[in-house]
One Martini backbone bead per residue (centre of mass of N, CA, C, O) as a GRO file, in nm:
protein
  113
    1UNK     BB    1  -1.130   0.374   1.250
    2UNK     BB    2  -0.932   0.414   0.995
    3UNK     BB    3  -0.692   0.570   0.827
    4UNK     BB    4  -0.662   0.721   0.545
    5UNK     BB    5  -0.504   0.677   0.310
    6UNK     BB    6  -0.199   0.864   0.173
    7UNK     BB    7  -0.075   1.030  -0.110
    8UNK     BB    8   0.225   1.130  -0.316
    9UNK     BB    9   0.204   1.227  -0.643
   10UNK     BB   10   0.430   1.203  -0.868
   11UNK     BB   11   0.470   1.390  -1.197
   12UNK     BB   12   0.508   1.478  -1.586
   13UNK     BB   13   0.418   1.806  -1.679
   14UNK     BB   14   0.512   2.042  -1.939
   15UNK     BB   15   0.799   2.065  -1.789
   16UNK     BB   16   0.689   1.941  -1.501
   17UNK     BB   17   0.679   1.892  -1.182
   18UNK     BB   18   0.405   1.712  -0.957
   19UNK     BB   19   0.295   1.750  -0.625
   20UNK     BB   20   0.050   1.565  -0.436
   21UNK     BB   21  -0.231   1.520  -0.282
   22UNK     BB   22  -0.426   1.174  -0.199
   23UNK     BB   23  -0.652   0.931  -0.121
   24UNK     BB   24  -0.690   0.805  -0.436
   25UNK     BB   25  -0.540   0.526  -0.595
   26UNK     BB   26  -0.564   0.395  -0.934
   27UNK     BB   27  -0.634   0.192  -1.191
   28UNK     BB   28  -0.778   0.224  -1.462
   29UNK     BB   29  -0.977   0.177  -1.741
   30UNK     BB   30  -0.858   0.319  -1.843
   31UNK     BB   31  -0.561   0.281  -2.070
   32UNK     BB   32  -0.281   0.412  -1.916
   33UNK     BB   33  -0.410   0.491  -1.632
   34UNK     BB   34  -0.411   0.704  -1.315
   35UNK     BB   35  -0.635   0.742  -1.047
   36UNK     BB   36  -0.715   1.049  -0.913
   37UNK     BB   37  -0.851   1.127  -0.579
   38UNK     BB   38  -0.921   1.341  -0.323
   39UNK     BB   39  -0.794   1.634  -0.278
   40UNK     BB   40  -0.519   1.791  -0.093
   41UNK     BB   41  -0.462   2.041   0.092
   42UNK     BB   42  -0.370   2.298   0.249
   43UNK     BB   43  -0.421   2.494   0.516
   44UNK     BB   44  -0.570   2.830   0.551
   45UNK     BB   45  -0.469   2.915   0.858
   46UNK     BB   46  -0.235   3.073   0.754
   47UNK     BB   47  -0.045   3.316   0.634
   48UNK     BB   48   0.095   3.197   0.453
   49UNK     BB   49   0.139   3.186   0.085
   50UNK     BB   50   0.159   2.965  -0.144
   51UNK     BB   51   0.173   2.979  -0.509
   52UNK     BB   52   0.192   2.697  -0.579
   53UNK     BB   53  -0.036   2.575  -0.458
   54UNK     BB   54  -0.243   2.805  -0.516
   55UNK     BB   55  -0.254   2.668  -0.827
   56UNK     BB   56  -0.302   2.380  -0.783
   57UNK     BB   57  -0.572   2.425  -0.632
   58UNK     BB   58  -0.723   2.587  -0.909
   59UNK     BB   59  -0.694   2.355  -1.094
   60UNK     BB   60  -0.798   2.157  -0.912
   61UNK     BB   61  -1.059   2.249  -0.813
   62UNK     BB   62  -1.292   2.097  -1.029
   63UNK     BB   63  -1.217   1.837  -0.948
   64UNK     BB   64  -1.276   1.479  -0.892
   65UNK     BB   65  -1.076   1.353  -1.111
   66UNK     BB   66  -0.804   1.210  -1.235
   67UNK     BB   67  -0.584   1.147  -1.553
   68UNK     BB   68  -0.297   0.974  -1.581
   69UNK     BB   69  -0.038   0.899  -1.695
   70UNK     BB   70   0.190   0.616  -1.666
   71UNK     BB   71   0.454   0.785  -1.786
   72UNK     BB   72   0.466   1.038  -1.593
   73UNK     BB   73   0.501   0.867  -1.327
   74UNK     BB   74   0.763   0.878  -1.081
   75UNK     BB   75   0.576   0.852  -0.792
   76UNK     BB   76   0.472   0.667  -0.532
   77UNK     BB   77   0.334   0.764  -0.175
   78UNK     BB   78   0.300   0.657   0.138
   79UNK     BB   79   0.181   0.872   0.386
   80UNK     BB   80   0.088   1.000   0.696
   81UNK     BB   81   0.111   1.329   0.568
   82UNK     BB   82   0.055   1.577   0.436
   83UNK     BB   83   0.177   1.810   0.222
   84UNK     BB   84   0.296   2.059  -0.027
   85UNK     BB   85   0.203   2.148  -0.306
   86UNK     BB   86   0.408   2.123  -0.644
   87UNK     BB   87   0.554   2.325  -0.869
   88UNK     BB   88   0.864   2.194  -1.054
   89UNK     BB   89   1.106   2.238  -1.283
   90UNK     BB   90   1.277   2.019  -1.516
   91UNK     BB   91   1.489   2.179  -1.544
   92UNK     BB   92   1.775   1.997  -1.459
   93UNK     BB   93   1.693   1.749  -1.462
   94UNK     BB   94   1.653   1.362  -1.484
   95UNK     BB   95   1.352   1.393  -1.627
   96UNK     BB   96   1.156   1.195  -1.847
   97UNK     BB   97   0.929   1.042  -2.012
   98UNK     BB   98   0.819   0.780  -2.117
   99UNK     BB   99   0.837   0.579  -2.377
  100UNK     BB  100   0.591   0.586  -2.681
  101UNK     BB  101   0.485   0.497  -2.899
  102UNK     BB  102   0.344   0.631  -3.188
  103UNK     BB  103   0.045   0.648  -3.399
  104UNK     BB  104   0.193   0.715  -3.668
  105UNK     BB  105   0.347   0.465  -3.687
  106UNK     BB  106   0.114   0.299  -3.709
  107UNK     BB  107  -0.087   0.030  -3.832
  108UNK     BB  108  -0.382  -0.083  -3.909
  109UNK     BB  109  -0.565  -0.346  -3.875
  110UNK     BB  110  -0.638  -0.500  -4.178
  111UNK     BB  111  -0.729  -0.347  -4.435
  112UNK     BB  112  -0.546  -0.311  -4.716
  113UNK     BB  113  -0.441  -0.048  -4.990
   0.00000   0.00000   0.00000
């Protein structure tokens, strides 16, 4: 049996850049989401513990799948191996959300008032 692809899905959420890996990424049936399954986190049987990890691991802790926003992911790639999941600041980067209508914006279709 091959290697099930790992993936790293970086995505831009509440001012913060973040960098995890999955086992599965696919496009939801929610319209405009993208499906993250299978969260990989480094192992635990280092000395060092980085807190950026240990945050998104807590975060992710209980979660089965994720619906990102399609707006939000920045890139995705398939990679080798995990790497250290990351969470860091967006302010001075050049990343910022693609513009989506706003729903306030649109007016409902059929009967006019």
């Amino acid at each position: 049996m091959a290697n099930e692809p790992i993936y790293r899905i970086t995505f831009f959420n509440q001012g913060q850049v973040y960098e995890i890996y999955a086992r599965h990424v696919f496009q939801s049936d929610l319209w405009g989401f993208l499906e993250v399954e299978e969260f990989i986190f480094g192992e635990r049987s280092q000395m060092i513990v980085d807190p950026a990890e240990e945050k998104l691991k807590n975060e992710f802790a209980e979660v089965k799948r994720s619906f990102i926003p399609m707006q939000s992911i920045i890139r995705i790639d398939e990679v080798e191996k995990e790497g250290a999941s990351k969470i860091t600041e967006a302010s001075g980067n050049n990343v910022s959300p693609f513009p989506f209508p706003s729903m306030a914006n649109s007016k409902p279709s059929g009967d006019s008032l």
